[in-house]
C-alpha positions in Angstrom: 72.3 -18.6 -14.9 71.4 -20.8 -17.9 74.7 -21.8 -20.0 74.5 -22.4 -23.5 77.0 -24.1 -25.8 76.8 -23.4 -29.9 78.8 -25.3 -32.1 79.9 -23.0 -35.2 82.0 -24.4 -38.5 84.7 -21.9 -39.7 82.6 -20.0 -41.8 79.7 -19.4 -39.2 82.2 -18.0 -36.8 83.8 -15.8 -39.8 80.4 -14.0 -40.4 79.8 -13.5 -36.9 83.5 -12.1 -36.1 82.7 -9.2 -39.5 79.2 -8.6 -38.5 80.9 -7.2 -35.0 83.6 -5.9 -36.5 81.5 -3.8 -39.0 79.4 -2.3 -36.2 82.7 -1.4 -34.3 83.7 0.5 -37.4 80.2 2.4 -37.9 81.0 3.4 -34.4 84.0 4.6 -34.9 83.5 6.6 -38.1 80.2 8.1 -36.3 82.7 9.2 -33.3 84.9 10.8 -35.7 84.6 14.2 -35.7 81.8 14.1 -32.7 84.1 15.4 -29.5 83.1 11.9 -27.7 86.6 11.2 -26.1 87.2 8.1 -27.5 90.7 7.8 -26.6 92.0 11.5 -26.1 90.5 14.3 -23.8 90.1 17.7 -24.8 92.2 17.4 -28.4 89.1 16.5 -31.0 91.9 16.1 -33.7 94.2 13.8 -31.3 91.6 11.6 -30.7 90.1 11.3 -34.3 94.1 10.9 -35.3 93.4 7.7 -32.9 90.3 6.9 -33.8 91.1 6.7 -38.2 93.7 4.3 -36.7 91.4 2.2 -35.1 89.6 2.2 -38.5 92.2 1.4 -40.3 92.7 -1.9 -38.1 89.4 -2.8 -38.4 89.4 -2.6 -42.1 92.1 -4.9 -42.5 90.2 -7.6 -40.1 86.8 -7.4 -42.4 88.9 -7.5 -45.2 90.0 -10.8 -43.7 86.9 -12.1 -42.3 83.9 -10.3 -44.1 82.3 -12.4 -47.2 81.8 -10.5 -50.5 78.5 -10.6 -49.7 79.1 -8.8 -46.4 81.0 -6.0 -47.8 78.5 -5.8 -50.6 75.3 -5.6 -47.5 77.1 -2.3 -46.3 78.8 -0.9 -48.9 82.4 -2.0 -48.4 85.0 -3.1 -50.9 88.2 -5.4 -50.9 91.1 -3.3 -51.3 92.4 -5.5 -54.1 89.3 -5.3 -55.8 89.7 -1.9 -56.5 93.3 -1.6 -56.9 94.6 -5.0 -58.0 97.7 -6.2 -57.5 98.3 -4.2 -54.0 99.5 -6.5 -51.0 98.5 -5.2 -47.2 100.7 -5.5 -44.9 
């Protein structure tokens, strides 16, 4: 097995980290609904109750780590660029 080492600056690793995270949360929203089991067998609205909070989670990471140019790319917004003034906790 070949190993390979990549040095990345901050903002390298920052895209990388909300490119993943954004295909986690496309995941999830397409599993919402779908009766895949994510987390809860049998109980389709127990397990999209788990899954929105999974989403949730996530949103706050991009939020973090996306670029503005990265939540432009797939159609996501800052929540203090549409409300201003609001603080997440």
């Amino acid at each position: 097995m070949t190993k390979i080492s990549v040095e990345l600056d901050n903002e390298q690793f920052d895209k990388l980290v909300a490119e993943e995270l954004i295909k986690t949360r496309k995941a999830f929203l397409n599993d919402l609904g779908a009766n895949n089991h994510v987390f809860v067998y049998g109980d389709q609205e127990a397990d999209d109750i788990e899954i929105q909070k999974h989403i949730d989670s996530l949103d706050k990471l991009i939020n973090w780590f996306a670029t503005p140019e990265q939540l432009e790319d797939h159609g996501l917004y800052r929540i203090s660029d549409i409300f201003p003034g609001i603080v997440l906790k």
